[in-house]
N, CA, C and O atoms as CSV, one atom per row, in Angstrom:
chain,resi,resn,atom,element,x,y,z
A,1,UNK,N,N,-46.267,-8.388,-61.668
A,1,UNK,CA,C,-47.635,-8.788,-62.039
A,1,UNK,C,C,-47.612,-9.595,-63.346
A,1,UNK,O,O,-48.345,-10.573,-63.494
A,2,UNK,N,N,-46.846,-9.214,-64.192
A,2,UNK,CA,C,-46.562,-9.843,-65.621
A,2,UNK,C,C,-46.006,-11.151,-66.207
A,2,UNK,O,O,-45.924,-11.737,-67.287
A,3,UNK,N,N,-45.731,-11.266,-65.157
A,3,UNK,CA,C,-44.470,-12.323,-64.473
A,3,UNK,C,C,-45.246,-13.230,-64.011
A,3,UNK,O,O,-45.232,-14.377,-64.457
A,4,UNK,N,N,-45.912,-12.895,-63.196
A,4,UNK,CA,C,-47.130,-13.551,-62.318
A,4,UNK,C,C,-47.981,-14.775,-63.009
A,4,UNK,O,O,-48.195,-15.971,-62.811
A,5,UNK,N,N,-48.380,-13.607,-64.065
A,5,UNK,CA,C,-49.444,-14.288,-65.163
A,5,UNK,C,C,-49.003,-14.427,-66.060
A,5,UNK,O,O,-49.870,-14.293,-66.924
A,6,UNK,N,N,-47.916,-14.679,-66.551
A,6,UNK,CA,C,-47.080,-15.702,-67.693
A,6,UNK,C,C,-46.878,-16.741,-66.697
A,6,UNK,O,O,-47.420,-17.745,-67.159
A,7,UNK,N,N,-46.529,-16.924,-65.915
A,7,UNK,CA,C,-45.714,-18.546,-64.966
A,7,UNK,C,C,-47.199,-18.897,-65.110
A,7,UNK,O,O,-47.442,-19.899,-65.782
A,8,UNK,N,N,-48.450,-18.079,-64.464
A,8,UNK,CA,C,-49.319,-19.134,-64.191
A,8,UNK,C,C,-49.940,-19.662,-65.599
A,8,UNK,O,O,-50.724,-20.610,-65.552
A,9,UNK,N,N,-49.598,-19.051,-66.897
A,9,UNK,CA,C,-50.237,-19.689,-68.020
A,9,UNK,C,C,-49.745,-20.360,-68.580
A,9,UNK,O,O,-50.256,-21.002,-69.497
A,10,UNK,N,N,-47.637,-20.489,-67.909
A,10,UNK,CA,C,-47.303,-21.846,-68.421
A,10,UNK,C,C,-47.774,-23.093,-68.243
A,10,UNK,O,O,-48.046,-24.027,-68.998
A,11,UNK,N,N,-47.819,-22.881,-66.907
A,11,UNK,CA,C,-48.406,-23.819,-65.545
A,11,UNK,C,C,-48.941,-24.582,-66.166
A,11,UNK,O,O,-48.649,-25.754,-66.405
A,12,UNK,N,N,-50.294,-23.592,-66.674
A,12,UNK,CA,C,-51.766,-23.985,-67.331
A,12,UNK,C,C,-51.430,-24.833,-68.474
A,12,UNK,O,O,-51.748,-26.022,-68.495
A,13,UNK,N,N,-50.779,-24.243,-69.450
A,13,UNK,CA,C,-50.233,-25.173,-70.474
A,13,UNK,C,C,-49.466,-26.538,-70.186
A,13,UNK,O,O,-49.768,-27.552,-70.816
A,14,UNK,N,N,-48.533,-26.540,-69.281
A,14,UNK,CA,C,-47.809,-27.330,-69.232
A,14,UNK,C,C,-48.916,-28.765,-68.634
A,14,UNK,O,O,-48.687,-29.950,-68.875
A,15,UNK,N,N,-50.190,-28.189,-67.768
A,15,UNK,CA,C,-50.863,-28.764,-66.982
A,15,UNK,C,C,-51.438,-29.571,-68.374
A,15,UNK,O,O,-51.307,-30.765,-68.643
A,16,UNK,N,N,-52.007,-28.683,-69.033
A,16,UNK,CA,C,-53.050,-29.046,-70.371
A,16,UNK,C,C,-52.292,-30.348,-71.138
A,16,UNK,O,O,-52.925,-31.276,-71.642
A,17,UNK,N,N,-50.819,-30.244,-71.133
A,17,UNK,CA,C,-49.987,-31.295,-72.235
A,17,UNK,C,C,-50.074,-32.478,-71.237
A,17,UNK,O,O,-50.431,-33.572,-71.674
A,18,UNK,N,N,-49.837,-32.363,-70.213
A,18,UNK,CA,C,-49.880,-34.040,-69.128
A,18,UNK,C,C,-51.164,-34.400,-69.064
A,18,UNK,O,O,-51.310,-35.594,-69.325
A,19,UNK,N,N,-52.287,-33.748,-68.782
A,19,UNK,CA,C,-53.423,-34.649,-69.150
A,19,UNK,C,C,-53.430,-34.841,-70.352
A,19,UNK,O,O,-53.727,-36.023,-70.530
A,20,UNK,N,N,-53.158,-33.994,-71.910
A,20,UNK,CA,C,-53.382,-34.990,-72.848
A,20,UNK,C,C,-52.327,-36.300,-73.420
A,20,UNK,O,O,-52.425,-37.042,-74.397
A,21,UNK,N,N,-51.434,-36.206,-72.469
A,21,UNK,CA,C,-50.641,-37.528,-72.696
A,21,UNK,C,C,-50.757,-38.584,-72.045
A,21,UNK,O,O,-50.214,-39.673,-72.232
A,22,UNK,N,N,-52.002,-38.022,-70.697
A,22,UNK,CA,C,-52.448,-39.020,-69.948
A,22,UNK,C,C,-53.801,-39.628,-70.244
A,22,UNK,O,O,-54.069,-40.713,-69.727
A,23,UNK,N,N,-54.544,-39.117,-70.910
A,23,UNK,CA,C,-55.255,-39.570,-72.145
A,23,UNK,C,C,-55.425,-40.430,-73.385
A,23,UNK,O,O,-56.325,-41.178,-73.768
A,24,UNK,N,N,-53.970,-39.978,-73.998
A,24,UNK,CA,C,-53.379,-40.565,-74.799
A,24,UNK,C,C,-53.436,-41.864,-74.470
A,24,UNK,O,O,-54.285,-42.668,-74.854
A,25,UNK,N,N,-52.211,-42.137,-73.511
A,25,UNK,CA,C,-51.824,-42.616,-73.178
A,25,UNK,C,C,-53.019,-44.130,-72.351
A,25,UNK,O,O,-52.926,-45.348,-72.502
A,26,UNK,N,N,-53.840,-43.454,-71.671
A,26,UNK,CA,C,-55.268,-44.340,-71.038
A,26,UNK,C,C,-55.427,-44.943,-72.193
A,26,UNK,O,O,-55.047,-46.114,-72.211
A,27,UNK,N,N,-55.993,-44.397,-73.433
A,27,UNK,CA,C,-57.153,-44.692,-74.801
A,27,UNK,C,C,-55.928,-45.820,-74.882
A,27,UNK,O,O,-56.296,-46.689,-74.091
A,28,UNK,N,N,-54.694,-46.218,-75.432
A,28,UNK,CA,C,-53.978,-46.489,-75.866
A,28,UNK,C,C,-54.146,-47.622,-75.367
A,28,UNK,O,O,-54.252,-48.531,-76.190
A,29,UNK,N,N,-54.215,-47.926,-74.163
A,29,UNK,CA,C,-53.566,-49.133,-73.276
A,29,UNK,C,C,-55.018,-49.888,-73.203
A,29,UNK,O,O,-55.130,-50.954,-72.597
């Protein structure tokens, strides 16, 4: 179960850093 919901809050994080580099990245260009 613990396990479970750490992977899925990397996920979440990892999800959170690619949209803001895809952001970034939009504003930029």
């Amino acid at each position: 179960m613990f396990d479970s919901v750490s992977f899925m809050t990397n996920k979440h994080l990892a999800l959170d850093e690619d949209l803001k580099l895809l952001f970034d990245t939009t504003r930029n260009s």
